[in-house]
N, C-alpha and C positions, 0 to 999 in steps of 0.2 A: 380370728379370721371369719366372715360374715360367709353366708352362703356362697353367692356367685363367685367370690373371691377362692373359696376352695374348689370349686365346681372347676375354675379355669386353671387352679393347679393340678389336679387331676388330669385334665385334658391333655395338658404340657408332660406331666408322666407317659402318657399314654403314645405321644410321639406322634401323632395323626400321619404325619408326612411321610413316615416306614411305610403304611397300609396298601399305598396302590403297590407296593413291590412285590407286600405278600400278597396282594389280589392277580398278579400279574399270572401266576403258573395256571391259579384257579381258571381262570378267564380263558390262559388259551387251550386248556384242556379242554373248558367246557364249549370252546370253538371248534376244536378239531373233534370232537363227538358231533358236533351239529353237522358235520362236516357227512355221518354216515345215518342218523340217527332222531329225530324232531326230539329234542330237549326235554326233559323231566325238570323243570324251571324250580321246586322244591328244591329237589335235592341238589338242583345248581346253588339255588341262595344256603339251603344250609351248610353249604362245604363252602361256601365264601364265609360266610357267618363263623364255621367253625377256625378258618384260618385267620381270620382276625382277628380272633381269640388270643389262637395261639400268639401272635404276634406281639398283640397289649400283653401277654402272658412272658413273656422274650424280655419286652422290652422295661417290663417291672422286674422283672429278675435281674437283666443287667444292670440296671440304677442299681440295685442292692448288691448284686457281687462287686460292681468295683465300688460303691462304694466303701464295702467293708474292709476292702481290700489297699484301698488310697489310691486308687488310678484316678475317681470324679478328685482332681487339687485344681485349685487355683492356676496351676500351670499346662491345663488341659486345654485344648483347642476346638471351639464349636461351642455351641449351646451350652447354656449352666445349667447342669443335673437339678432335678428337685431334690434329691437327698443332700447332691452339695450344696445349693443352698441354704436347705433345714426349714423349706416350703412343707416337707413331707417328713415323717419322723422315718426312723427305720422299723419301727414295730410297725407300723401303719404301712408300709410297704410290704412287710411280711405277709401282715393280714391278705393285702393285697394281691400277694402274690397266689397265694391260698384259694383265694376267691376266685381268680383268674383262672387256674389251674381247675379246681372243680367245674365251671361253665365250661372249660373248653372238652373236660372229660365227658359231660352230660354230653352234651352237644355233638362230640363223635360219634354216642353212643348212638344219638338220636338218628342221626346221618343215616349209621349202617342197620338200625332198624327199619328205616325207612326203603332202604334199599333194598336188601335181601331181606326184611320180615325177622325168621328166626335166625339171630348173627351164630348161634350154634353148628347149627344146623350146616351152615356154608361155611368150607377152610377159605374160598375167598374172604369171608365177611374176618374170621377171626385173623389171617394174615393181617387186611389192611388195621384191626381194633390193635395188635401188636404194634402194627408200626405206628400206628395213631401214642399208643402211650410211649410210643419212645420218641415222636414229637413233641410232647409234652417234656417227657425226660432233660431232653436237648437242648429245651427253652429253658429251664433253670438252670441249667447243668454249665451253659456257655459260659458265664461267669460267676457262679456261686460253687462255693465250696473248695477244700485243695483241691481236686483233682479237676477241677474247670479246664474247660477241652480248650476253652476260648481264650485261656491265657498258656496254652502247649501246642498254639501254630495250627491248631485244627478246626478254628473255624471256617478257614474255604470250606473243610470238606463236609463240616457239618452242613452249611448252606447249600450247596454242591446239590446235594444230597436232597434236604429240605423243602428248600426253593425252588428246586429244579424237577428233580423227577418223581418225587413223592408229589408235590402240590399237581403237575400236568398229566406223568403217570396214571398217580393215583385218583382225577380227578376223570379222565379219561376212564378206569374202568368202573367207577361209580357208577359211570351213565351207561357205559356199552356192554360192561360185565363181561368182556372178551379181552383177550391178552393179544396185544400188536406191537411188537415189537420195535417197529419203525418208527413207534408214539418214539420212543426216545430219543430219537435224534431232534426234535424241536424241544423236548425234554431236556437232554443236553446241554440245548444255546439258552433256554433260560435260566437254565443252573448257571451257566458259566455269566451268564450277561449279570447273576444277582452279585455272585462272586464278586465280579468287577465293581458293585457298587461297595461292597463289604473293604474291598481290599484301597479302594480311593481315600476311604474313614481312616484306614489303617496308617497308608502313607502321611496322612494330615495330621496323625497322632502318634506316630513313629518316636518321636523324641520323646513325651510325655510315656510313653508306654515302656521304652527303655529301660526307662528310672525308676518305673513303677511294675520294672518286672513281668511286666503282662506279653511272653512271649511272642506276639502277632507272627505269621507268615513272613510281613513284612520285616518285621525286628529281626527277622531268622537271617534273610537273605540279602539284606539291604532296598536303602533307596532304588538304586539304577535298577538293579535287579527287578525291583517288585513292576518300576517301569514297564522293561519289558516282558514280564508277565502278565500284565495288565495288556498289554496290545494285543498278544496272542490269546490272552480270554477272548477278546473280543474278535478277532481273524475266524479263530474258530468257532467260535457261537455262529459267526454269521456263515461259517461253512458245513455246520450242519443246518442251518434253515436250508442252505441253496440244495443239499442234497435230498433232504425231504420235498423240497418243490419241485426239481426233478423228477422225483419218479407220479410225484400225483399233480401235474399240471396241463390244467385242460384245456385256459384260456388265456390269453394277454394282460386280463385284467388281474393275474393274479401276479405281475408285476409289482405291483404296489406292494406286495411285504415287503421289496427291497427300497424301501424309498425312506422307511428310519434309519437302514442302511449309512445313506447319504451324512447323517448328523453324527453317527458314530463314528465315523472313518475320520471325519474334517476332525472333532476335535480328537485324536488320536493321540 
């Protein structure tokens, strides 16, 4: 395989098209601190930096758990895995994931140096390096290994969790270094909004996943079911923005958050 030609399987591992989801908590976290605060634009890019990481780091570990596992078959629906193809070996994804795994550890570390200075020093700084290595954890963990959370119905809540209030949370007090409580109700709706992309995969792969043992949410409770779980993610997601915009709404023009609204609802 000639360079460019592995350059662009790589990239394909890499999954480009996940990244604006994990950028998505960073961003509005680092909006609603702009919101009290002029921006430290560093430490905004490195906690995007660091969550793309983690993501490329996600998403090379799940090619590898299911592959090992026999969920990437032939009778899989969506994109063809590089492992299932055999584009990618599975030692070389290891390495991979290795690699992935160390950058995203440096790279937190570097965050919260940047932040608070000495991360000892501060039980803020060593909380968030806890929870950082247990984002880390969770990205290999979703499907690698027996005890993979991601095939025992627990991926919502890992993402939940991940996507949602850790990425906006924690991306909020990076900047502000103050604890607010009410970050979590837009917290919340992007947990619950990533959810709903997590659990669309799940529906789409429901049969495959069956067979293949990979207990999904969805596998748990059925089709119709996952349905309507799926609309009430998103009911609710959109009713914790409306309640956040409530209490801190000053002008008209702050309208327009409900206006993605419109595109969620219709396809419903």
């Amino acid at each position: 395989m000639t360079g460019p030609a592995r350059f662009r399987v790589w990239l394909e591992a890499m999954r480009l098209r996940t990244l604006p989801l994990a950028s998505a908590g960073i961003i509005a976290g680092t909006a609603l601190a702009a919101y009290r605060i002029d921006i430290n634009w560093a430490i905004a890019g490195l906690t995007l930096f660091t969550a793309l990481c983690l993501q490329i780091l996600s998403n090379f570990a799940n090619d590898l758990g299911d592959f090992s596992k026999g969920t990437d078959n032939d009778a899989r629906q969506g994109p063809t895995r590089s492992l299932q193809s055999g584009a990618i070996t599975a030692r070389a994804m290891t390495i991979a994931v290795v690699i992935t795994a160390a950058i995203s550890l440096v790279s937190g570390i570097a965050l919260l140096a940047l932040t608070f200075g000495n991360i000892w020093k501060n039980p803020l700084a060593v909380v968030l390096l806890l929870i950082g290595l247990g984002g880390i954890g969770a990205a290999i963990k979703y499907t690698m290994g027996k005890s993979a959370f991601g095939y025992r119905g627990l991926g919502d809540l890992a993402v939940f969790i991940f996507f949602g209030i850790v990425a906006v949370f924690g991306t909020y007090l990076l900047q502000i270094k103050v604890v607010d409580l009410f970050i979590l109700l837009p917290a919340t709706a992007i947990g619950m909004f990533s959810v709903a992309v997590l659990n669309l995969n799940n529906m789409r792969d429901i049969e495959n996943d069956r067979a293949s043992g990979k207990k999904t949410l969805v596998v748990k409770i059925g089709l119709e079911n996952a349905k309507s779980y799926h609309a009430s993610l998103i009911i609710l997601g959109w009713m914790m923005l409306a309640i956040y915009w409530f209490k801190h709404y000053e002008t008209p023009v702050q309208l327009i958050l409900f206006v993605p609204g419109i595109i969620f609802f219709k396809h419903l």
